[in-house]
C-alpha angles and dihedrals in degrees: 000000000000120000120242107237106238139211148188113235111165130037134192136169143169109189131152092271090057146269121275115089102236094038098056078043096053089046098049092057084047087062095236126174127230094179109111138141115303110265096169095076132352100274088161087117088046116097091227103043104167137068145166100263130176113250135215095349117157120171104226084074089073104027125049095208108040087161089099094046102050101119090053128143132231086255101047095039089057083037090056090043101056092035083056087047093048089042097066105034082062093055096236122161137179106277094011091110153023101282088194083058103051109073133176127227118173132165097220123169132217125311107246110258133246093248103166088054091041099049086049095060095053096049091050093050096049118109097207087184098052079027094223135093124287105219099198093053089037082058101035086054100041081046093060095038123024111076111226085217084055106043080048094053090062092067103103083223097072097064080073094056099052091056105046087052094048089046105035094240119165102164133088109344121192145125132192136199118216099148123249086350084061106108097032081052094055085041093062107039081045084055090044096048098048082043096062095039109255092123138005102214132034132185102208138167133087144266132209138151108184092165093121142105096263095032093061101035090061087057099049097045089052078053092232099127126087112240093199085147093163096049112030096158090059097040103098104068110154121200086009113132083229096060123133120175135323119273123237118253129171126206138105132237116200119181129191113238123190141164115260085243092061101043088053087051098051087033100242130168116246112225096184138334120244101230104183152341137218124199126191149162125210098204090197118102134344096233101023142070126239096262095230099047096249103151094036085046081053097048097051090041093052084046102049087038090055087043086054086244132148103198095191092053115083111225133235087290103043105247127112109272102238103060099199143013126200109217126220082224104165100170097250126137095236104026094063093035085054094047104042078059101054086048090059091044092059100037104034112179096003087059095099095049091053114094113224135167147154127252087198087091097064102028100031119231102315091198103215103356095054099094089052090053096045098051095056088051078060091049086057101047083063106038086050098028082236133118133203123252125235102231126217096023097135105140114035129227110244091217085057114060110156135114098272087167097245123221102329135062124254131232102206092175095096080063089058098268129277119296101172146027150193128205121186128183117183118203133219103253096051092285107155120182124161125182134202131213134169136175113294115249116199 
């Protein structure tokens, strides 16, 4: 059976640095840092009290009519913002295509919970003196408290049917939730769905906000998060020996996917075409990586051999044939050592020519929303001939020894641009998906 080319046609993001697609872009080659104190609830007594959080959004901005969507979620509502963004640079309009062929598949997180609300009903409901739980004042107070639209909003799933009745979409509806691969994850079985023909258009990406009380205690307590209190812009420093942890960020990125065939019928503009996708499980631990970067190694090697690539052959011109990787690059110990590693593993000797950094440093960890917003990053290395810098590294690990692109920006057109890109998210739970994308030839 042949295999339907696909685009992306359409991008839109809300993330801590902004909104606007070539501002967030401009900032991140600047270098600029989103990480601050948290505003959202009082973490003074947290041992990570800061977090790249998104300022001053409000959703009408982006939709003329928010009444429908007026029991929305964080996550819906940023989910709703970059879909509307997406949405218009593709060109698409009401009636101007087959709602029962556009689809939507995220990989959105959690709504925040109504923790105050919540706390209070569990504190109502302790009997210090039987030290349990009574159920009847646990419910009179959660009656009186707790909103059942609220409560609802928290359900990732909703995030789905916000958009599909903002947008009109009838296809193909799912979401998954593997962690921080989710929404590369969503981007590639979206790509793999339009390519074999079961839907023309697809809304994908992903959409998370973590910044609460129970969201970033998890983390702490599992000890992932960097408590850098007296530094917080500098915090995130990914494959630096001084790393610590990864800091916590919120957004969503939504991208437009379509077949080739569709775009040339509505007359869109390709931005890039999405060449190939590689899935894998570690199946190794739930909070660990495999140690030698299999399943990473898996993923990057499915992705480049659906592209048609050989990542360890140099191309005419010399040059690896991928020109830039973003790197899932949380900050962790384990996670940068592993997948400097894996790069190694699929590059070989070409590892060290390849640039590769990681945006976390600017943006802080988006959750589920993080692989969406990083391969538009990618979109947008191709489409400027720049790529991003990975900030504070300013002593390098000896176990990993690439080229992360420290500290400045760098200009690859003298080099002739950048024609192809990977983007690898790597999930807690040993999740491992890596997309590849390159510049779209008619």
């Amino acid at each position: 059976m042949s295999q339907r080319r696909v685009v992306i046609t359409g991008m839109g993001w809300v993330t801590p640095l902004g909104v606007g697609l070539d501002e967030v872009w401009q900032r991140l080659l600047r270098g600029e840092c989103a990480v601050g104190p948290v505003t959202r609830y009082d973490a003074s007594t947290f041992a990570t009290n800061f977090a790249a959080e998104v300022k001053g959004f409000a959703l009408d901005r982006y939709l003329e009519n928010t009444g429908r969507h007026a029991n929305a979620g964080l996550n819906s509502q940023f989910a709703l913002a970059a879909a509307a963004m997406a949405w218009k640079q593709a060109g698409l309009k009401a009636g101007s295509f087959d709602a029962t062929r556009m689809g939507i598949y995220m990989g959105a997180g959690e709504g925040p919970m109504d923790f105050e609300n919540f706390a209070y009903s569990n504190i109502a409901g302790w009997d210090a003196a039987k030290k349990g739980v009574n159920d009847l004042a646990w419910q009179n107070a959660a009656l009186k408290r707790l909103s059942g639209s609220r409560e609802l909003a928290q359900e990732p799933n909703q995030v789905l049917t916000h958009m599909a009745r903002e947008f009109g979409c009838k296809g193909p509806a799912m979401n998954c939730m593997t962690a921080c691969a989710a929404s590369t994850q969503a981007v590639g079985e979206a790509f793999e769905m339009i390519r074999r023909g079961d839907t023309d258009l697809m809304f994908a990406g992903g959409s998370h906000s973590m910044i609460h009380p129970l969201g970033m205690t998890g983390f702490i307590r599992l000890t992932a998060m960097s408590t850098r209190r007296d530094d917080p812009q500098h915090a995130s420093r990914p494959f630096d020996s001084s790393r610590d942890g990864f800091v916590m960020g919120e957004g969503a990125g939504v991208v437009v996917l379509e077949s080739l065939e569709s775009a040339k019928a509505r007359g869109a503009t390709p931005l890039a075409e999405v060449a190939g996708f590689g899935s894998s499980a570690d199946s190794f631990r739930i909070t660990d990586i495999q140690p030698d970067g299999k399943g990473a190694i898996s993923a990057m090697s499915q992705a480049c051999r659906q592209a048609g690539i050989d990542p360890r052959e140099p191309g005419a011109d010399g040059r690896p044939r991928v020109h830039y990787i973003s790197a899932h690059g949380t900050g962790t110990q384990e996670n940068d050592r592993i997948e400097t590693v894996a790069v190694k593993g699929v590059f070989g000797n070409l590892a060290k020519q390849v640039p590769f950094s990681s945006v976390k440093s600017m943006l802080g960890h988006l959750i589920q929303a993080a692989g969406a917003v990083e391969l538009m990053t990618c979109v947008k290395a191709i489409e400027t001939g720049w790529v991003p810098p990975t900030m504070n590294l300013n002593s390098p690990d000896p176990e990993c020894d690439l080229d992360y692109v420290p500290n400045a920006a760098r200009d690859l057109r003298p080099m002739g641009g950048v024609d192809a890109c990977l983007s690898n998210s790597f999930g807690f739970g040993g999740q491992n998906n890596t997309l590849c994308v390159r510049r779209f030839r008619a």
